[in-house]
N, C-alpha and C positions, 0 to 999 in steps of 0.2 A: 504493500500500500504506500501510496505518497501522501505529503504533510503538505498543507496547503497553507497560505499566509497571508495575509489581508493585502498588501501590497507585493505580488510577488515581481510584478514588469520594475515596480522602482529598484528591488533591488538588482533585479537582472541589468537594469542601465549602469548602475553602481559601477555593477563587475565589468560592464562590458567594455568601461573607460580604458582599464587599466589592461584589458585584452587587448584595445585595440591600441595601444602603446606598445605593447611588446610583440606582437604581429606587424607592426611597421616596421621595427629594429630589423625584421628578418630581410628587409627587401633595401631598406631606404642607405644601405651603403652601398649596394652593387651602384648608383649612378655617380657615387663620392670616389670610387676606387679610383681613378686617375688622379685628381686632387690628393686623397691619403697616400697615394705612391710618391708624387713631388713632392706634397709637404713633409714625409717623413724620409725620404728617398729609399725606397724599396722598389720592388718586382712585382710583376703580377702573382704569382703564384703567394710570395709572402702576402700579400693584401688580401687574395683570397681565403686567407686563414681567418682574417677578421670579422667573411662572415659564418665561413663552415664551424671553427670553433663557437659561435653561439650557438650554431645550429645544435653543434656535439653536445654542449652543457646544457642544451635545452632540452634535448633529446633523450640521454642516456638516463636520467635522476625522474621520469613522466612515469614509473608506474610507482615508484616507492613514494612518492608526493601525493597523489593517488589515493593511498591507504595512508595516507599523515591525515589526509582530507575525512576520511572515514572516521578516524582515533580521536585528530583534536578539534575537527568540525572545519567545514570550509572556510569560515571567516579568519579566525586567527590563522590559520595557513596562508590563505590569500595574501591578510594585510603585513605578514613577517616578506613575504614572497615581494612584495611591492616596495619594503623599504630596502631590502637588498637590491633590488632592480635598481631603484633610484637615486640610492647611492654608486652604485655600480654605472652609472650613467654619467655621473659626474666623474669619476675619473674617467673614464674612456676620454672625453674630452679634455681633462688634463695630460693625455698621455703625448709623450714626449719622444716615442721610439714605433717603433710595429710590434715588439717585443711584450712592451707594457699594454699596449691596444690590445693587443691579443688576449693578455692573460685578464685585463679587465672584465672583454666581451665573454672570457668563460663564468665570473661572477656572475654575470649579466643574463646568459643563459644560464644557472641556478635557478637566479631568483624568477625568472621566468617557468620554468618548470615547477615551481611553487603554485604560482597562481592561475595556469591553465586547464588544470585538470578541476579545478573546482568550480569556473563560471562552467560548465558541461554538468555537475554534479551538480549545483543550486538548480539548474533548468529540470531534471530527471525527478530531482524531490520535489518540485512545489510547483513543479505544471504538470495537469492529469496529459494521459496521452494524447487524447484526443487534440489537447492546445497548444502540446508543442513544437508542431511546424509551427506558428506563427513567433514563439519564442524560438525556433530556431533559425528560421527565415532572419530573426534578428542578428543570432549570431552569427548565422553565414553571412551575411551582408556585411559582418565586421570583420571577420577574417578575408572573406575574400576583398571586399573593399582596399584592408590596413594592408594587405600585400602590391596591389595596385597605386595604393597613396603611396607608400613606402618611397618609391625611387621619385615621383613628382613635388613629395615634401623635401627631398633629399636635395634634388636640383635647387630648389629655391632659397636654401639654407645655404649651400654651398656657394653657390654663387654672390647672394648678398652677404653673409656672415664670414664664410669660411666651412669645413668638414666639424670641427670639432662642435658645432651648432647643430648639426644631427643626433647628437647626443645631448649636449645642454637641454636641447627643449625637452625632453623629459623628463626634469627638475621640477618644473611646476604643474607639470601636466602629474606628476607620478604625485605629489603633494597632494592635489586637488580629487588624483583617483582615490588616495588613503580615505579622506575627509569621507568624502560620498560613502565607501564602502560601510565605514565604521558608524556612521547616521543611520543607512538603509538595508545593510543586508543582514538579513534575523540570523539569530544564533540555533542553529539545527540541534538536533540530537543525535548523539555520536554513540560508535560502536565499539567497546575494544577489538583492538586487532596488533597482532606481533608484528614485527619489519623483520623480512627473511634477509640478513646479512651475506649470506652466502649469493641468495640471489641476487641483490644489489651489487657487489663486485662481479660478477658473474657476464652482469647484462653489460655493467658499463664497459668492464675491457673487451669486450665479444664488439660493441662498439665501434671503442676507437680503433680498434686493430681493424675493423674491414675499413671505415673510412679514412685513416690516415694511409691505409696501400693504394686504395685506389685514387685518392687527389694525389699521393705523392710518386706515384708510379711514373709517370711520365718525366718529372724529375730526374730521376734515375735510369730514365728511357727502357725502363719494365726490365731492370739489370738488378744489380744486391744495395739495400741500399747501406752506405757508408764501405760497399765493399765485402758487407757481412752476412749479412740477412737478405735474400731474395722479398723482391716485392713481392711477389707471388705467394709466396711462404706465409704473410703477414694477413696476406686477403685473407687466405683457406684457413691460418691459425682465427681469425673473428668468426669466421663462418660457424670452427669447429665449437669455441668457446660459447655462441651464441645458441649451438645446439646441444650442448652441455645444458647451457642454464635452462632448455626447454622444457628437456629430462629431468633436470632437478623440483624445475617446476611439476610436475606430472607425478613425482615420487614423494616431494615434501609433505612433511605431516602437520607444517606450524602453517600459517596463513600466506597462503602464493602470494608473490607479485603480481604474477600473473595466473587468476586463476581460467584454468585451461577449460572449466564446464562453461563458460560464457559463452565459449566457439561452440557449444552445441546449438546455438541459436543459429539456424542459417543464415537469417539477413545479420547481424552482429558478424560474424564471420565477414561475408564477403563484404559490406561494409567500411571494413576495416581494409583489406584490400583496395579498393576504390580508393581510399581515404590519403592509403601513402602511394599511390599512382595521380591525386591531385596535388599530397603535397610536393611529391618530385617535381613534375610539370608547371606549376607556378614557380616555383624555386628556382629555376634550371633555366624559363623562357628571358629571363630577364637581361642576364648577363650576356649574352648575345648581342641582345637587342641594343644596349647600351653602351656597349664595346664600339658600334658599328655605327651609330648616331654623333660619338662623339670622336675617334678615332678616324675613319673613313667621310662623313661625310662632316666634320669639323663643326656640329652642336654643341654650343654652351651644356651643361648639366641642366640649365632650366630650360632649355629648348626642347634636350633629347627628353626629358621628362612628360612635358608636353604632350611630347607625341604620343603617351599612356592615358592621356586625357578620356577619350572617349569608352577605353576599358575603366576606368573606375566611375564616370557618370554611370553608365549604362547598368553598370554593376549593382552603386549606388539605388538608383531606381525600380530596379528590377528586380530587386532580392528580398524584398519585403510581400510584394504579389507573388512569387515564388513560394516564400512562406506560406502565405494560405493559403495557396493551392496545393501545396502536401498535406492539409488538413484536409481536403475533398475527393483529392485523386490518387492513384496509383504513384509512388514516390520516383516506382523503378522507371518509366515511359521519361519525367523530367530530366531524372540524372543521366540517362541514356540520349538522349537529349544535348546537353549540356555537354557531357563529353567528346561527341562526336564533333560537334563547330568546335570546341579547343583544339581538337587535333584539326579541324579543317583551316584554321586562322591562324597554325602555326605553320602549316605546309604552305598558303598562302604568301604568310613572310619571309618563308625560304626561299619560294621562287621568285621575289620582289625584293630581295636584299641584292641590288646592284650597286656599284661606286658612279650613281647619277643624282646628283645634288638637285637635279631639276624638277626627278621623278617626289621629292621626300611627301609631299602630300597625299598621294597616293595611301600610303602604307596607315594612316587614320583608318581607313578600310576593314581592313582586319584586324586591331585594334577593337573596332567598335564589334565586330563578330566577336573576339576574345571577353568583350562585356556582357554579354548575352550571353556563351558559356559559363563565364564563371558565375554567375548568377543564377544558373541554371543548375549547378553541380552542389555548392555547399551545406545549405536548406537539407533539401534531398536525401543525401547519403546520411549528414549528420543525424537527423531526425529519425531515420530508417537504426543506425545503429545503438540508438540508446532508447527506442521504443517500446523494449522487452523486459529491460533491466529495472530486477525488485531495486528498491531504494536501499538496502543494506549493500549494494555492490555496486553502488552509483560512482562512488569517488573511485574502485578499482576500473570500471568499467569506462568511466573517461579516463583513468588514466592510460588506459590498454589504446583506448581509440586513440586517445594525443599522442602518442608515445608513437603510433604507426604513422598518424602523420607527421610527424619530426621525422621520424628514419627516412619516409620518403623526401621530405627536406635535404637532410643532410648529404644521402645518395645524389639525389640529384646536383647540388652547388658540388660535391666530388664528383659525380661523374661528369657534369658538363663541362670543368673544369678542365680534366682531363682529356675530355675529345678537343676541347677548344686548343688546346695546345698540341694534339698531333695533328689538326688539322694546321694548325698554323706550320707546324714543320715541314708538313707535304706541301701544302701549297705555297708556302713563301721559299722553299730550298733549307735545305742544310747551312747553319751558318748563321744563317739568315735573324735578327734579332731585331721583337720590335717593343722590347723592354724601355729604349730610350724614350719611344718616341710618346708612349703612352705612360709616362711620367709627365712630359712638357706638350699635347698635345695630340694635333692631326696628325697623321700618318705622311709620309713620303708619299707623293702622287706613283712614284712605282710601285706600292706595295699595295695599293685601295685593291685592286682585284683577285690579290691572293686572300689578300683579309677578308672583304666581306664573302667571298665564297667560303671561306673556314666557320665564318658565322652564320652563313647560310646553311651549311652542312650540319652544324650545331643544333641550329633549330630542329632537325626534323627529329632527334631523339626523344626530348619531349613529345615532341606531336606522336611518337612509338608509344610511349607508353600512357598517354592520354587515350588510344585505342585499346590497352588492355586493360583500362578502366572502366572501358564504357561497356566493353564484351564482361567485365564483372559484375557491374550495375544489371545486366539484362537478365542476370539470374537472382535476382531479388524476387521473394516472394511476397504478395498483397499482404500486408501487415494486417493485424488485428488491431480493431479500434476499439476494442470495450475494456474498460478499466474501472476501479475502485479509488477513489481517492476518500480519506477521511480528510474531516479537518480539526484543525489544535486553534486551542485560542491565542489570537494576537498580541503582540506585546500592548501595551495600555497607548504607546505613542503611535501605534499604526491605528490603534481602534479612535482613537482622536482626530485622526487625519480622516482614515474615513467616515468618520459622526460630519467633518466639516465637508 
């Protein structure tokens, strides 16, 4: 049964502030990375840590947070989760090397693993089923939105402030989410539950070992790396470790991390699937795109930004009527839907990625198709996987689903990482280095058509696995709408609020 609260939309806005802060983080340095390379003088590959490492520390600590949320109740998790973020915000901005960025944005991704898994678990406990596409429509709207604002906030800071302003503004914005939380969102009633230790180290090295082989493999140009250790050795040892912790999970007696009876749910299962095949492809489409805007055809950060404009209106708009249309219809028809134009608007911009400054209009095009998927996909899946789950497995059960959509995060910023540089090897030659130029700029007019073909090529990976999302969504089964909600009496300040 779920717990129902006199005000449950305020506190769901509450939460959703301080979500949509930490889902910007993930996106809004891919269009900073050439500024943080000159300003700090680094490389591509070291920049790209800056954003895969939050992704890693966001990623690997989402089911044991989870079950924090379950023990010490969402709120106080949430709002410990928010002052480590926002702290963690202001140094990133103080930081003075790529070194110190780096090891910031992994605080950073902490505290954000804090607070994700709980605005999923407040929606589970205190919306009956029936109403949670429209609270989820919300949510979607703010994830997929903050990943589309991400790089057009990012331009606009960078350009009038500087890079280290993509972080500052989180300072008051992270303040102002505390405040709200601690006014509006009701204090639940909690479970005990143990934290499988073993499982926790278990998951995180299984982790970083697949994702540091696979961004740093090319590095190493898929050789040992330091001369010692095969990159290959490093992928398959994550693989094995992460299938260890499967096992232990399946065997454990004390309370899983992951408990494994939730995947008896069929849609919960594929779901979850879906879930890290959208977050790969929003992750993974970006860095391309921005590479290629401001590299090749010589865009400001707030220009290239820009040109993301009509995926985050559209998105904006269109994810709220999404929402209640999962409250009427079949979930799997929309997400099925939605995923196919992602992968259709990502092929689109593979075959339109030319070094023709004349053509750049154009490409708003699919863009605005890429807004209408993603608005199409969020809602959808999310709603479909947390519609089964009793409220005692609420906090594990977003933890499981955020947890899949980070690993498809984190894969994707490594894996695109990684093609984006043997593409750049093949098509620009051996030798060939364009480290310099995307520290201090546009590229060499010789080098625009090796390049934008390597990020043309780039894109279509995403658009691959946005297909095997959408072929996962179409084996969703028609959810069950009847449900039991009791309700608890309100705190004395919501019952005043609603008397007024």
């Amino acid at each position: 049964m779920n717990t129902t609260v006199a005000r449950p939309w305020a506190a769901l806005w509450a939460l959703v502030v301080g979500f949509f802060m930490i889902l910007v983080d993930t996106t809004i340095v891919s269009v900073a990375n050439p500024s943080i390379m000159r300003g700090l003088g680094t490389d591509i590959n070291a920049v790209i840590w800056v954003t895969s490492a939050y992704l890693l520390a966001y990623a690997a600590p989402l089911l044991v947070t989870g079950r924090l949320g379950d023990r010490y109740g969402p709120k106080p998790v949430y709002l410990v989760g928010l002052t480590v973020f926002t702290l963690a915000s202001a140094a990133c901005g103080l930081s003075s090397s790529v070194e110190a960025l780096v090891g910031a944005r992994v605080v950073q991704g902490l505290g954000a693993a804090m607070m994700t898994p709980q605005t999923m678990a407040v929606i589970t406990r205190v919306f009956p089923p029936d109403g949670r596409g429209k609270a989820m429509g919300l949510w979607g709207a703010v994830a997929g939105v903050a990943t589309l604002v991400g790089p057009l906030l990012g331009g606009v800071l960078v350009d009038g402030l500087g890079w280290e302003w993509i972080f500052f503004v989180n300072v008051p914005v992270g303040v102002v989410a505390f405040v709200l939380a601690w006014r509006l969102v009701p204090t639940l009633p909690t479970s005990a539950r143990r934290i499988d230790g073993v499982g926790v180290a278990l998951s995180a090295v299984g982790m970083v070992l697949l994702v540091f082989g696979i961004q740093e493999g090319q590095t190493y140009d898929w050789g040992s790396i330091e001369g010692v250790v095969p990159v290959w050795a490093v992928i398959v040892s994550g693989a094995v470790v992460l299938t260890v912790f499967v096992v232990h999970q399946a065997r454990t007696r004390a309370e899983p991390l992951l408990p494994l009876g939730l995947f008896h749910d069929r849609n919960f299962s594929l779901a979850n699937g879906a879930i890290t095949a959208v977050g790969f492809t929003v992750t993974s489409l970006s860095l391309p795109l921005v590479f290629y805007y401001q590299l090749v055809l010589g865009f400001s950060p707030t220009r290239s930004a820009l040109m993301l404009v009509p995926m985050a209106v559209l998105s904006m708009v269109l994810a709220p009527v999404v929402g209640k249309l999962v409250d009427r219809v079949n979930p799997r028809d929309i997400a099925v839907t939605g995923l196919v134009l992602m992968a259709t608007s990502l092929v689109w911009y593979s075959v339109w990625l030319v070094p023709d400054e004349s053509q750049w209009w154009r490409l708003l095009l699919p863009s605005a198709v890429l807004g209408v998927a993603n608005a199409c996909t969020w809602s959808p899946v999310s709603s479909t996987a947390t519609r089964n789950l009793p409220p005692a497995q609420a906090g594990a059960g977003s933890g499981v689903f955020n947890t899949t959509r980070q690993v498809g995060s984190v894969l994707g910023s490594a894996a695109v990482a990684a093609l984006i540089q043997a593409r750049l090897a093949a098509e620009l030659g051996a030798g060939t280095s364009v480290d310099d130029a995307q520290g201090g700029g546009q590229l060499p007019a010789a080098l625009h058509d090796g390049f934008a073909a390597a990020m043309s090529q780039a894109l279509l990976l995403p658009a691959a696995v946005a297909v095997v999302g959408a072929v996962t969504v179409a084996f969703f089964a028609r959810p069950d709408r009847t449900a039991h909600v009791v309700a608890v009496p309100a705190r004395k300040s919501d019952e005043a609020h609603h008397a007024r």
